[in-house]
C-alpha positions in Angstrom: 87.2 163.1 44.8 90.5 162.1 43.4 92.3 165.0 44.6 91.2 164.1 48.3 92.1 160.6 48.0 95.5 162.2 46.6 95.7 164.1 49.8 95.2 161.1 51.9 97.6 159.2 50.4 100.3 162.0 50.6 100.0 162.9 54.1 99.9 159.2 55.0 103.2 158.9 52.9 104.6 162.1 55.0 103.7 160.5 58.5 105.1 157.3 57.7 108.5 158.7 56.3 108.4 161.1 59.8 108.7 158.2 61.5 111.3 156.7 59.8 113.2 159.6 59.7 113.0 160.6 63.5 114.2 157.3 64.2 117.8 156.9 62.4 118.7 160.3 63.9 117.9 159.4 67.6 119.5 155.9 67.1 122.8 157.7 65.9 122.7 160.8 68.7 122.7 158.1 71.4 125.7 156.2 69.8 127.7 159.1 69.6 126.8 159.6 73.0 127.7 156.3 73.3 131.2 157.0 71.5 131.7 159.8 73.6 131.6 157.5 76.6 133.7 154.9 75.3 136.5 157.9 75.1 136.0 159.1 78.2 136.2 155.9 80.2 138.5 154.5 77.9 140.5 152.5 80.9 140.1 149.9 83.1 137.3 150.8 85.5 139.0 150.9 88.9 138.2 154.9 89.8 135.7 155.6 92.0 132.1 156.1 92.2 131.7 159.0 89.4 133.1 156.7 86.9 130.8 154.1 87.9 128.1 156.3 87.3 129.3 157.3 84.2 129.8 153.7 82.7 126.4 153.0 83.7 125.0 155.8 81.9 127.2 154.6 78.9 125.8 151.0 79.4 122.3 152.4 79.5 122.8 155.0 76.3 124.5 151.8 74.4 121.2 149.7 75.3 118.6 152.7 73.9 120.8 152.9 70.8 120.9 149.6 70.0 117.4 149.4 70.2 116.4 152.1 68.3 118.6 150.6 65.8 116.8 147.7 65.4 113.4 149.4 65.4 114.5 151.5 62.1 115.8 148.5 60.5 112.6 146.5 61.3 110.4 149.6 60.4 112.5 149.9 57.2 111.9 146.2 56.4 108.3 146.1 57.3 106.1 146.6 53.8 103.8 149.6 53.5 101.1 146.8 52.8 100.9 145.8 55.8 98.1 147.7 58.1 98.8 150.2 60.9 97.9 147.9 63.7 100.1 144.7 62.7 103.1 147.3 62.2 102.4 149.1 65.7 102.2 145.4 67.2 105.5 144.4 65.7 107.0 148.0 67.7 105.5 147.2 70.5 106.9 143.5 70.5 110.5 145.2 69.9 110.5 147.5 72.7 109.1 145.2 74.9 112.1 142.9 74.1 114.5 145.8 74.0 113.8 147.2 77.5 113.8 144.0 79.2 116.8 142.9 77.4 118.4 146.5 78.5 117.3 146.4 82.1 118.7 142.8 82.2 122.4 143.4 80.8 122.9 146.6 82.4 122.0 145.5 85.6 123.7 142.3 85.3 127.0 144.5 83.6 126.6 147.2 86.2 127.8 144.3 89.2 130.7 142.9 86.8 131.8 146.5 86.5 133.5 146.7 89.9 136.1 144.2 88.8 136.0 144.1 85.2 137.3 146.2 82.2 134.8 148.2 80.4 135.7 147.5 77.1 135.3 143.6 77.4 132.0 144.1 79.3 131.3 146.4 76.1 132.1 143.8 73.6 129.4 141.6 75.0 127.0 144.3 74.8 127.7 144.5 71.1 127.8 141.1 70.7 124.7 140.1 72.4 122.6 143.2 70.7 124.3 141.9 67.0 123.1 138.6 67.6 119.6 139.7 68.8 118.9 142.2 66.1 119.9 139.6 63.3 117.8 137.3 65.1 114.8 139.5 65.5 115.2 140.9 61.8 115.4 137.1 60.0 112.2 136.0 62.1 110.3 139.0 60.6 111.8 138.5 57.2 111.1 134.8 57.7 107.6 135.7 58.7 107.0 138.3 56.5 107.8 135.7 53.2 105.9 133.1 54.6 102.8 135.5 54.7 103.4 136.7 51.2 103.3 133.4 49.7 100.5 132.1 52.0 98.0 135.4 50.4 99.7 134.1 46.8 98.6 130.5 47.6 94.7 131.5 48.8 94.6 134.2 45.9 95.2 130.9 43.6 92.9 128.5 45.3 90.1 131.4 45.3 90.9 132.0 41.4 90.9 128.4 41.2 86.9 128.0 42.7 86.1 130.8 40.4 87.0 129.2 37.6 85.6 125.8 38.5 82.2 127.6 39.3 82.4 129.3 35.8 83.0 126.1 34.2 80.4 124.6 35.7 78.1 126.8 34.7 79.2 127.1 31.2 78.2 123.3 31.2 75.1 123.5 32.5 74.2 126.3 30.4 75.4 124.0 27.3 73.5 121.3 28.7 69.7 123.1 29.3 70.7 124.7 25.5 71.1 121.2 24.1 67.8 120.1 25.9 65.9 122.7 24.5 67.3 122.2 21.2 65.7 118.8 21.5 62.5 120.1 22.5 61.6 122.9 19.4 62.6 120.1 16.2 60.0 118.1 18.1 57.5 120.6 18.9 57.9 122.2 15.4 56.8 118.5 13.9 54.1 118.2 16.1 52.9 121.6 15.3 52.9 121.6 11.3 50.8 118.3 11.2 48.2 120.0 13.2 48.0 122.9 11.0 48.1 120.5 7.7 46.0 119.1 8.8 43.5 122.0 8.7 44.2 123.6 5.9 42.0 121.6 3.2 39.2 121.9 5.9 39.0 124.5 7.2 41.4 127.5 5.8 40.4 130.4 8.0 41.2 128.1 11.2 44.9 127.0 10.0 45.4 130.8 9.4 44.8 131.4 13.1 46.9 128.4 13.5 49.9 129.9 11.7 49.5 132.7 13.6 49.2 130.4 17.3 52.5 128.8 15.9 54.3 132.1 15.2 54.1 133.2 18.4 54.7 129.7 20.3 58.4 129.9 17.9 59.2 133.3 18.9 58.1 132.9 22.6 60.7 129.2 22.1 63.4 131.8 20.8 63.3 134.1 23.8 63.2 131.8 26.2 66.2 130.1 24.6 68.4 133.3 25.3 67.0 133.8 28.6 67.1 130.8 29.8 64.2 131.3 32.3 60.9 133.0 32.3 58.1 134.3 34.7 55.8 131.5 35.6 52.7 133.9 33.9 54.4 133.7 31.0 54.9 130.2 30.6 51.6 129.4 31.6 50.0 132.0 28.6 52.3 130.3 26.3 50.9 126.5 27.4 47.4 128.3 26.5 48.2 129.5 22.9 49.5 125.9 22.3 45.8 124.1 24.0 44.0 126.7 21.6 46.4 125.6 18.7 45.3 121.8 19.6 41.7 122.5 20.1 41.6 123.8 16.4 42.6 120.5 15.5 41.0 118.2 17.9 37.6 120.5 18.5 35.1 120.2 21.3 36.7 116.8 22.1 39.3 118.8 23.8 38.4 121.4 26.7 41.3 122.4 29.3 41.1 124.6 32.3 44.7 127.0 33.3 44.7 127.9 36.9 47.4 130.3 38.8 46.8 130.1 42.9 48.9 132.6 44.8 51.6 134.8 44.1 52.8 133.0 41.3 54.3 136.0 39.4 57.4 135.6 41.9 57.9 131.9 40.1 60.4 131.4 37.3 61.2 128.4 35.4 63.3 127.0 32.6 61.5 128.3 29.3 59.0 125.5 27.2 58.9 123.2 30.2 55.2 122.7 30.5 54.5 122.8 26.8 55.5 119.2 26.3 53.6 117.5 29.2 50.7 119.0 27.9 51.3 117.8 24.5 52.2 114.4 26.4 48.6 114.4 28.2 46.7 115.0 25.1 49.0 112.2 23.0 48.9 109.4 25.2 46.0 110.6 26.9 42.9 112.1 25.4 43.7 111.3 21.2 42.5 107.7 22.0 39.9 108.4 25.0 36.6 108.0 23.7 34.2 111.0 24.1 35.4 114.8 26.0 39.0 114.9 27.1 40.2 117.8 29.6 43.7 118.9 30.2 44.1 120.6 33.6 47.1 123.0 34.2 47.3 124.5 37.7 50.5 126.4 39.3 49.8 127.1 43.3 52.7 128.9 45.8 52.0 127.9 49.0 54.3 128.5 52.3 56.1 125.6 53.7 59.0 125.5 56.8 61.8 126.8 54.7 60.0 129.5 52.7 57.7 129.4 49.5 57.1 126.7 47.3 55.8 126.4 43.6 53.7 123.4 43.1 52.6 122.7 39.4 50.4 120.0 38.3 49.6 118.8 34.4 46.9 116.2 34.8 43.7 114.9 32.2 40.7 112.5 32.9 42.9 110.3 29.6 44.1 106.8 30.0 46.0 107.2 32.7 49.9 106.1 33.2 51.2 102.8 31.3 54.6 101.8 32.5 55.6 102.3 28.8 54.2 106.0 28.9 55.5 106.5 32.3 59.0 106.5 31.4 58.8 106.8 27.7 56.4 109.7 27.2 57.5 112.5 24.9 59.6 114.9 26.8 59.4 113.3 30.7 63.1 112.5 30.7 63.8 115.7 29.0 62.1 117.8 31.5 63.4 116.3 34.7 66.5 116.5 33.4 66.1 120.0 32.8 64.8 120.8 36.1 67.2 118.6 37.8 69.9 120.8 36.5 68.6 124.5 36.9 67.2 123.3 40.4 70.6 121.9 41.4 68.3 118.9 42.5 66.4 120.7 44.8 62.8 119.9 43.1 60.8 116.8 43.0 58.8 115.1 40.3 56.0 112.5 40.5 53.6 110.8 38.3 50.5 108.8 39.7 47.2 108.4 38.1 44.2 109.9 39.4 41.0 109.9 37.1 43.8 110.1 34.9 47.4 110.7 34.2 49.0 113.7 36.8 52.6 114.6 37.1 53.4 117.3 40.2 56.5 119.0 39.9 57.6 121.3 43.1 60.1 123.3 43.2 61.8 126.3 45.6 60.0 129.2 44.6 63.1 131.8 45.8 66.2 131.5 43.6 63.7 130.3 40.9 64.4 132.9 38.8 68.1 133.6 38.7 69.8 133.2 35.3 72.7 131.4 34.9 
């Protein structure tokens, strides 16, 4: 494969310096040509016809040379970056230029000829091709800098919005990290009172417990790193932590987990649901008199605009206060979170309804791209 692209490279290198090459040598046969005419007509044209025709092919030859002049120098100037059409449109341009230009002076010379001398007629030839091949060769060097440093200038503005994204999500990624940092010291507290609280009663139960907890921490770990996970993982991890609880609390606490639809496409932000539920049976069921059930359902339903993820934490508890409303454990933690990894595009509502409910919906696709 490198050997071919070798190949291509070289016989593009040998076409390209073919054409440069073919081009000085024709531009200097037609001034000698030229040369030779300028010594053969070398007085004042008042012969007769056959010298006329001769200066005219002399005006002509000049015309070609010049022009072929000024397409090796423009060719020469021209950088190999620039693509095969822009270089064949900048030729084109130049002989369109130099033919008219031709036509026009030797046409225009050819009537001045009958009373003129040849070498001043000449001597505005030279003059007018000079000062149209400087002119023609500054406006390409003129253009040709002014594109280099406009591809310099976009090159730093896209480097620029790189970096600004990067940034950006360095800090978001800093700011979920510090969230969930919040979260596990909490969770961890939480946690250990429920299991001391089982060990002089029940040993054999806080030993499960222990073992519930283990895997809640390493599950918390993981999720840390990875910043999201499947929505059937989250929801078997809210399950381990409802069986932790019902140790403790018993048959006053039953819960039901339900997963509608194709919720294994879902991702979300790892631990999220863990402390509503803990919210639900804190402020909720610890002080509602008789059976308290914790409900955790994920659905994906279509909606215009593609698939969305609707989870719902609700219990048949207390209901929201104002003071728990704003101030339960976690709530302003978790939209925050969400608000962040969802770039705002979720919702989040809490109503009561036999009870306390918060709804969170969110897009399912994108869900589960890591920063």
């Amino acid at each position: 494969m490198s050997m071919r692209v070798f190949f291509t490279y070289l016989k593009k290198w040998l076409r390209e310096r073919y054409y440069r090459m073919c081009l000085l040598p024709s531009a200097m046969v037609t001034m000698v040509l030229t040369a030779f005419a300028f010594m053969t007509l070398g007085f004042p044209m008042t012969g007769g016809v056959f010298f006329k025709i001769l200066a005219l092919i002399a005006f002509f030859t000049f015309s070609i040379g010049s022009l072929l002049i000024v397409l090796w120098g423009i060719w020469s100037l021209l950088p190999l970056r620039l693509n095969r059409f822009e270089r064949h449109l900048s030729s084109i341009f130049l002989v369109i230029v130099g033919v008219f230009t031709g036509t026009t002076v030797t046409v225009s010379m050819a009537a001045q000829l009958l009373g003129r001398n040849f070498y001043d007629v000449v001597r505005q030839v030279m003059l007018f091709n000079g000062l149209l091949t400087l002119i023609v060769i500054s406006l390409m060097v003129i253009y040709e800098q002014m594109r280099t440093r406009l591809e310099i200038t976009l090159a730093q503005l896209k480097e620029k919005e790189i970096n600004e994204q990067r940034l950006l999500r360095l800090k978001t990624q800093a700011e979920l990290s510090s969230l969930q940092a919040k979260i596990n010291p909490h969770f961890l507290f939480n946690s250990l009172n429920s299991i001391a609280s089982l060990v002089s009663i029940d040993p054999r139960r806080a030993e499960e417990a222990v073992e519930m907890l283990s895997k809640l921490l390493r599950f918390s770990l993981r999720s840390s790193e990875k910043r999201v996970v499947l929505l059937r993982d989250e929801f078997d991890i809210v399950r381990t932590y409802l069986d932790l609880e019902k140790l403790r609390l018993g048959h006053r606490l039953e819960y039901q987990i339900e997963l509608i639809g194709d919720v294994d496409k879902g991702c979300v932000p790892g631990m999220l649901l863990q402390p509503l539920v803990e919210n639900s049976i804190k402020h909720g069921l610890v002080r509602k008199i008789g059976k308290g059930t914790v409900l955790v359902r994920a659905s994906v339903e279509y909606e215009e605009g593609g698939d969305i993820c609707r989870i719902i934490v609700a219990d048949n508890g207390c209901g929201w206060t104002a003071k728990s409303r704003v101030g339960g454990i976690g709530i302003a933690n978790i939209k925050e979170r969400l608000n962040l990894y969802f770039d705002g595009r979720c919702s989040i509502e809490q109503y009561n309804r036999d009870g306390a409910v918060i709804e969170i919906t969110f897009p399912v696709e994108g869900s589960c791209t890591v920063f």
